[in-house]
C-alpha positions as CSV (number, residue, x, y, z in Angstrom):
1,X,-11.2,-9.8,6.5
2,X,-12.2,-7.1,4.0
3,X,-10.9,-3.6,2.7
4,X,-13.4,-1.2,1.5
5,X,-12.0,0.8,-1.1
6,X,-13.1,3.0,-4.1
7,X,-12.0,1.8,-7.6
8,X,-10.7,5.6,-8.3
9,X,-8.1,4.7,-5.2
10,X,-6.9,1.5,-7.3
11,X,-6.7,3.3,-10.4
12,X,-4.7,5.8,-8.6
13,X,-2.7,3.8,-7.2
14,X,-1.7,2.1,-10.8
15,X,-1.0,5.3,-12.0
16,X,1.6,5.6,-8.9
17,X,3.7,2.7,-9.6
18,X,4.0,3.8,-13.3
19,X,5.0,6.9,-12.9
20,X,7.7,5.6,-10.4
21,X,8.7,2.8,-12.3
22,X,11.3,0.9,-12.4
23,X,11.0,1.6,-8.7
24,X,8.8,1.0,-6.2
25,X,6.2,3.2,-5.3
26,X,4.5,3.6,-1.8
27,X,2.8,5.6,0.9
28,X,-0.6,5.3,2.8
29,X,-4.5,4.5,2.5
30,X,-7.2,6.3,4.4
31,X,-10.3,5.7,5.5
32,X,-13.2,7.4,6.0
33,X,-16.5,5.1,7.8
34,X,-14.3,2.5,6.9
35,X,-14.2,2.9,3.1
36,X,-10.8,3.7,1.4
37,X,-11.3,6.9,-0.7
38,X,-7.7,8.5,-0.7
39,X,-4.2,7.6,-1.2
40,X,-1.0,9.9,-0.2
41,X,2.3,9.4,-2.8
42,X,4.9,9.4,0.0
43,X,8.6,9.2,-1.7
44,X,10.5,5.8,-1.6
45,X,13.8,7.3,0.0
46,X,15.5,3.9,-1.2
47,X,14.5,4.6,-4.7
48,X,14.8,1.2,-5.6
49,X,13.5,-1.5,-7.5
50,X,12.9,-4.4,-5.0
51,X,12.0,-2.7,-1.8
52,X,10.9,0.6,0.0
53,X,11.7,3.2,2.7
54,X,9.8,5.8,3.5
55,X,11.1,9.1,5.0
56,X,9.8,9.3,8.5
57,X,9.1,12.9,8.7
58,X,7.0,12.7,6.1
59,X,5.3,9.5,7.4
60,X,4.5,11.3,10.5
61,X,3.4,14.5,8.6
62,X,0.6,12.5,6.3
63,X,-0.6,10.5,9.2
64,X,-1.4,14.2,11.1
65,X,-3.0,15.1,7.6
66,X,-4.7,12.6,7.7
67,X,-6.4,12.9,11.3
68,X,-6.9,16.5,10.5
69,X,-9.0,15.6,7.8
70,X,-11.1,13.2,10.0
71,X,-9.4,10.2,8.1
72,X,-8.3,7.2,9.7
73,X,-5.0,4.8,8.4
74,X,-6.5,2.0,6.6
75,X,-3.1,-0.1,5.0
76,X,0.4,0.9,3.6
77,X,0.8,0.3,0.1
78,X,3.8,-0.3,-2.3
79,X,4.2,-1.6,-6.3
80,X,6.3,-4.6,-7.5
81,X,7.3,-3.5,-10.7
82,X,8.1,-6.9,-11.9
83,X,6.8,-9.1,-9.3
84,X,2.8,-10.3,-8.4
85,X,1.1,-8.5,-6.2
86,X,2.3,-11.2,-3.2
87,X,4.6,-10.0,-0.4
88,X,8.3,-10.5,-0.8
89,X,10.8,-12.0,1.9
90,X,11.7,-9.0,2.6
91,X,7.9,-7.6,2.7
92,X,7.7,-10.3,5.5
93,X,10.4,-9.9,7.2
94,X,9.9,-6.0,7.5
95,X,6.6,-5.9,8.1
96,X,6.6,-5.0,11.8
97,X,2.4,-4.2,12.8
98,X,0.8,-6.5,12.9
99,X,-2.5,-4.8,12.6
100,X,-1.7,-3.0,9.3
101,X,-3.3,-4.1,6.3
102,X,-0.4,-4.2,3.3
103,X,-1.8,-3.3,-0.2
104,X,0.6,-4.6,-3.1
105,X,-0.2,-2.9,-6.7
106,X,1.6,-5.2,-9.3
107,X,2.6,-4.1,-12.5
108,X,3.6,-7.1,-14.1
109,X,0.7,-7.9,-17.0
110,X,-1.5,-10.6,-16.8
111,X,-1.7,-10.9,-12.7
112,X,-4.0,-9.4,-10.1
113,X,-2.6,-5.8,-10.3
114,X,-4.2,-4.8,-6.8
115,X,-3.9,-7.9,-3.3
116,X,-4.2,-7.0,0.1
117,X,-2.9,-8.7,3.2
118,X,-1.9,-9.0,6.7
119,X,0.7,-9.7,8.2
120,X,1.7,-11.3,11.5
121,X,4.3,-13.2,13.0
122,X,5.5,-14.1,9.3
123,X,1.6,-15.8,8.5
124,X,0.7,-14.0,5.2
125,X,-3.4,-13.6,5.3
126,X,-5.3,-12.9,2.2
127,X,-7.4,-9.7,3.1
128,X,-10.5,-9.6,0.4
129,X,-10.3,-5.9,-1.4
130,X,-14.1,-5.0,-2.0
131,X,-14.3,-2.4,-4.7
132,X,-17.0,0.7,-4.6
């Protein structure tokens, strides 16, 4: 399994979990003929430092952005301020489609700042991220 995805996206996304630091950043990656090439900063309602919530009203709005701009859902993403870029229990536990893709941006230096992966039944699978 690979994710298409422009390095500006993964820089972006860096940027995201900085500026929301020491919490978690997240929101959603679109597609367009399959490549990732934009992120949406949705608001971690739980504004914490171990987990994530998004505000569905405003999940619900960006996925109709996105379909009105001819872009499909590619993965949700979230940072781990001070964790690698693995899922968390929780991450497994909660994650609840299991034909999302799950980006994780770490922050923690020296680590693989950007892993993708799916998610199914509690299997964690390694999803290769192909930069463009």
């Amino acid at each position: 399994m690979t994710l298409q995805i422009e390095k500006k996206i993964l820089t972006a996304l860096l940027a995201h979990g900085r500026r929301e630091e020491p919490n978690e950043a997240c929101g959603y990656l679109a597609a367009k003929d399959g490549v990732v090439c934009r992120h949406f900063e949705l608001r971690n309602i739980d504004a914490a430092p171990d987990h994530y919530s998004m505000d569905p009203a405003e999940q619900f709005a960006v996925i109709r952005r996105m379909r009105d701009e001819g872009l499909q859902v590619a993965a949700v993403y979230h940072s781990h301020p001070e964790t690698p870029a693995r899922p968390s229990v929780e991450d497994i536990r909660l994650a609840n489609d299991p034909g999302m893709t799950y980006v994780i941006v770490s922050l923690m230096a020296g680590v693989e700042p950007v892993r993708a992966f799916k998610i199914k039944q509690g299997e964690v699978i390694d999803v290769v991220l192909q930069v463009l």
